[in-house]
C-alpha positions as CSV (number, residue, x, y, z in Angstrom):
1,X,-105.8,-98.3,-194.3
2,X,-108.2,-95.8,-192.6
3,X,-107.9,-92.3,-192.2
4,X,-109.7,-91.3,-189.1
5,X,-110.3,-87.8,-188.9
6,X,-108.1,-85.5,-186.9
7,X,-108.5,-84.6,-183.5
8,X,-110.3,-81.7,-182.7
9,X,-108.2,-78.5,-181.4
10,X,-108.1,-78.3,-177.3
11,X,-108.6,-75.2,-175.6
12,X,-106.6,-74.4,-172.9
13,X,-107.6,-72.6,-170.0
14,X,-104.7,-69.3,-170.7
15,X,-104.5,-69.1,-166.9
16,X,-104.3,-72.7,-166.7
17,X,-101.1,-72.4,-169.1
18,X,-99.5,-69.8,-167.2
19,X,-99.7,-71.5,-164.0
20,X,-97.7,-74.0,-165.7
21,X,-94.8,-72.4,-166.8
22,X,-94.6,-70.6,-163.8
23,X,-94.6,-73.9,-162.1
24,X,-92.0,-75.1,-164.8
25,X,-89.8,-72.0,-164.3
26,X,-90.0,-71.8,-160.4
27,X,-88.9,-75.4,-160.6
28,X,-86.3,-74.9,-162.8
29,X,-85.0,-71.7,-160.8
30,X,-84.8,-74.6,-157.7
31,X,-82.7,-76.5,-159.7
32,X,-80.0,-74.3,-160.3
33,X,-79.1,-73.6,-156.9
34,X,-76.8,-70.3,-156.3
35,X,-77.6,-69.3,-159.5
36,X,-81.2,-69.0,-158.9
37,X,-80.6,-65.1,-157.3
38,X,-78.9,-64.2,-160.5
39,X,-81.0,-65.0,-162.6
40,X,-83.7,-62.7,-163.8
41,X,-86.1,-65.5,-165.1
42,X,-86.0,-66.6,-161.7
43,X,-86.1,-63.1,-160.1
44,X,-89.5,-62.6,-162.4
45,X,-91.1,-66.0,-161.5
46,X,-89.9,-65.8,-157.7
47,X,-91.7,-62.2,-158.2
48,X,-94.9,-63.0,-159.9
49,X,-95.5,-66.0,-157.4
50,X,-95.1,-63.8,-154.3
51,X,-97.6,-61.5,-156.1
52,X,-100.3,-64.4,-156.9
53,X,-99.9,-65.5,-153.3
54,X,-100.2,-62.0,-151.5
55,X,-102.8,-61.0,-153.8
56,X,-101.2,-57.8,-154.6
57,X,-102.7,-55.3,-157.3
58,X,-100.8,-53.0,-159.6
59,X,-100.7,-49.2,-158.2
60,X,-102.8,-48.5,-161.0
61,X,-105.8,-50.6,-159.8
62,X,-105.4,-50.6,-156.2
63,X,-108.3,-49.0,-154.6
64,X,-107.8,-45.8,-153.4
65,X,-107.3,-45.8,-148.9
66,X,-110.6,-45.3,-146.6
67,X,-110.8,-42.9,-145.0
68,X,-110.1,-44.1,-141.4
69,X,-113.5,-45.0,-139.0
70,X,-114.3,-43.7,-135.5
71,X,-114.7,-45.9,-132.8
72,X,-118.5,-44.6,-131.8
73,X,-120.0,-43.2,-135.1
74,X,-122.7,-41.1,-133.4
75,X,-120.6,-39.1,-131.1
76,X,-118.7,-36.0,-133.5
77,X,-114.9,-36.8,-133.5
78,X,-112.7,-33.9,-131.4
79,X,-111.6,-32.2,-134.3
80,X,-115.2,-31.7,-135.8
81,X,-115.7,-29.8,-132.1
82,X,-116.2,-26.3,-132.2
83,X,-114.0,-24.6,-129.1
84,X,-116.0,-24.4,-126.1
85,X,-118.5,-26.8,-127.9
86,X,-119.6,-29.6,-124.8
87,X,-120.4,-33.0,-125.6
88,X,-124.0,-34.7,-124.5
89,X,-121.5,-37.7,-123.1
90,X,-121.6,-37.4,-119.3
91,X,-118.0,-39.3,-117.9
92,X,-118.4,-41.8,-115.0
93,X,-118.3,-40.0,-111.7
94,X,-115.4,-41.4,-109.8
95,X,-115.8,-43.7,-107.0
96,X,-113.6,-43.5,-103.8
97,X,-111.9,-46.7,-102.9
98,X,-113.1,-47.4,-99.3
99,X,-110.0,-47.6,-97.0
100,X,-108.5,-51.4,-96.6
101,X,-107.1,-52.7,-93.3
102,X,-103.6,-52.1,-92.4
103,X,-102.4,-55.5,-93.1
104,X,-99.5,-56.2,-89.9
């Protein structure tokens, strides 16, 4: 009789693990039909899944909201105008439609 020597401990990936029972529990949670909305495994998986796919942070480490952009960076936005303050943008002149043919 020969004693081999035991194998040696696997690591597993943590996330690797997780994905698994979530996978495990969302399947179960498909399984039980009706029941599935009651239950607040399933509620938690159904959750945690929705979060994974959108991607969405915790409030805590969201990233705070940019400021929002103009349009034309180099020409001062209309609230950063002082009153009576012109701008060095000259508007299109307007053009005059020529007159069309009565049509009869």
């Amino acid at each position: 009789m020969s004693v081999s020597a035991p194998d040696p401990p696997r690591t597993v990936d943590r996330s690797t693990a997780l994905q698994d029972l979530l996978a495990f529990e969302l399947r179960r949670c498909s399984g039980i039909g009706e029941a599935g909305p009651r239950d607040p495994g399933c509620l938690k998986a159904w959750a945690e899944s929705r979060r994974r796919f959108l991607r969405q942070r915790d409030s805590a480490t969201a990233p705070a909201p940019v400021a929002p952009t103009t349009l034309f960076p180099n020409v001062p936005a209309s609230g950063d105008r002082q009153e009576g303050e012109g701008t060095d943008v000259t508007a299109p002149a307007m053009q005059v439609e020529p007159p069309r043919p009565e049509a009869r």
